[in-house]
C-alpha positions in Angstrom: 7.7 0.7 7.8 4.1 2.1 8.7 2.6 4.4 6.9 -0.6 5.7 7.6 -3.8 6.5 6.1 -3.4 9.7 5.1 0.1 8.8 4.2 -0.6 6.4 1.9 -2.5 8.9 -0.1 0.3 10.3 -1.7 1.9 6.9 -1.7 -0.7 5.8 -3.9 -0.1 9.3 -6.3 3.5 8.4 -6.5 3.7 4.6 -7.5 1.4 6.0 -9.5 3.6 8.2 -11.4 6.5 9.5 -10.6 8.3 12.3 -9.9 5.8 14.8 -8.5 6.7 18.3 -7.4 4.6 19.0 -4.1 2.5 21.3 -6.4 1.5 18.4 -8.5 0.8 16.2 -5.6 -1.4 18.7 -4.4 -3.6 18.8 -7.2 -3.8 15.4 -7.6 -5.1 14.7 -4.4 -8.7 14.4 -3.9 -10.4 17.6 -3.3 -12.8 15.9 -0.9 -10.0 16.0 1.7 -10.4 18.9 1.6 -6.4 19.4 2.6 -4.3 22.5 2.9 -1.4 22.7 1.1 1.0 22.9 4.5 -0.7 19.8 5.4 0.1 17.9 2.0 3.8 19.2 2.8 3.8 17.7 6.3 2.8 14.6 4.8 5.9 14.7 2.3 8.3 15.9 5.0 7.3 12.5 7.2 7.2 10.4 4.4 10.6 11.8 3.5 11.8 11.4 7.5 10.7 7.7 7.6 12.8 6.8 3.6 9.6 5.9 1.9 10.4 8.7 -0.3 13.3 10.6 -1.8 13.4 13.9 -4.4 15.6 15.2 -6.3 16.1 19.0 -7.0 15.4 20.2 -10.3 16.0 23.9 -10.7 13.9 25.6 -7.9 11.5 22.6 -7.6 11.7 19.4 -5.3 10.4 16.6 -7.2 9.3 13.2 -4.9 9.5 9.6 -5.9 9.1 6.7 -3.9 12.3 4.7 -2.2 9.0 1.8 -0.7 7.9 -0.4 -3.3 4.2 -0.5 -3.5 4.6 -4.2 -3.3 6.5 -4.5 -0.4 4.0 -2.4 1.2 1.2 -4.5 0.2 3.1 -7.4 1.7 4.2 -5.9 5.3 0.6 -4.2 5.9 -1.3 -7.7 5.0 1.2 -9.4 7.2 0.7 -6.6 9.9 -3.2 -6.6 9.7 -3.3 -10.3 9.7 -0.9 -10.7 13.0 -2.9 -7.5 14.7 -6.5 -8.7 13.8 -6.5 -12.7 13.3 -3.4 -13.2 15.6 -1.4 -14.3 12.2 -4.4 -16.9 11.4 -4.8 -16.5 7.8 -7.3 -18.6 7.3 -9.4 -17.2 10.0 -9.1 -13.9 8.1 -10.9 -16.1 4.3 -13.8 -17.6 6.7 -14.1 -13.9 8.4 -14.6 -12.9 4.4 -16.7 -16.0 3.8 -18.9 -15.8 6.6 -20.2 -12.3 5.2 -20.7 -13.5 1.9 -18.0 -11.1 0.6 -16.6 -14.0 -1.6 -17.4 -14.0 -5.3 -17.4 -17.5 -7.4 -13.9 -15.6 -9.4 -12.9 -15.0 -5.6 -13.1 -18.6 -4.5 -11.5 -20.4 -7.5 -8.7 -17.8 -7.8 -7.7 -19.2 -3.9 -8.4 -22.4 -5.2 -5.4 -22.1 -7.7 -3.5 -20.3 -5.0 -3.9 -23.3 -2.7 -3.0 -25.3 -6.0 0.0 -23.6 -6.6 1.0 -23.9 -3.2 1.0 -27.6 -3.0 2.2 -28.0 -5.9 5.2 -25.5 -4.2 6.0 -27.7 -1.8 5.6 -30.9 -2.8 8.4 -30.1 -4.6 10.4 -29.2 -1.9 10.1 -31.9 -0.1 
């Protein structure tokens, strides 16, 4: 499922916490979008179009909570941006990082442990 950048806004608001009335939303957002409230609605509307959200009615009010784990999201736009910008080359995507000095000493040996835990993952598969 994509969602964009301004989508992913109110995304963020709901895994946050959740449910939100549209109101709430709205006021939650950072005022240095500077976004009009029909705008915020159109964002909810295509959010609720694509099922990445859902709301229930409570009295007169609509309140929103997310259908799209955050972490599923997390796993389908990493996999999208690594496919789209490094052609699926992972490791091209650490020494783009590494090149630019972007890696901390905490950076490095937590993918040290990753890579640990990944051999250690299948070596026992094998």
């Amino acid at each position: 499922m994509k969602i964009s950048d301004s989508e992913k806004y109110i995304m963020d608001l709901l895994w946050q916490s959740s449910p939100l009335s549209a109101k709430t939303i709205i006021g939650q957002l950072d005022p240095c979008l500077e976004w009009q409230d029909k705008t915020v609605k159109t964002l909810i509307n295509r959010l609720l179009k694509k099922g990445a959200i859902d709301f229930e009615k409570q009295g007169r009010e609509y309140l929103y909570f997310p259908v799209l784990k955050e972490e599923d999201y997390i796993i389908d736009a990493s996999e999208n941006f690594v496919e789209r910008v490094f052609k699926g080359n992972v490791s091209s995507l650490i020494a783009a990082f590494a090149k630019t000095d972007k890696l901390s000493s905490k950076d490095i040996e937590e993918l040290k442990g990753l890579v640990n835990q990944l051999d250690s993952a299948e070596g026992k598969k094998k």
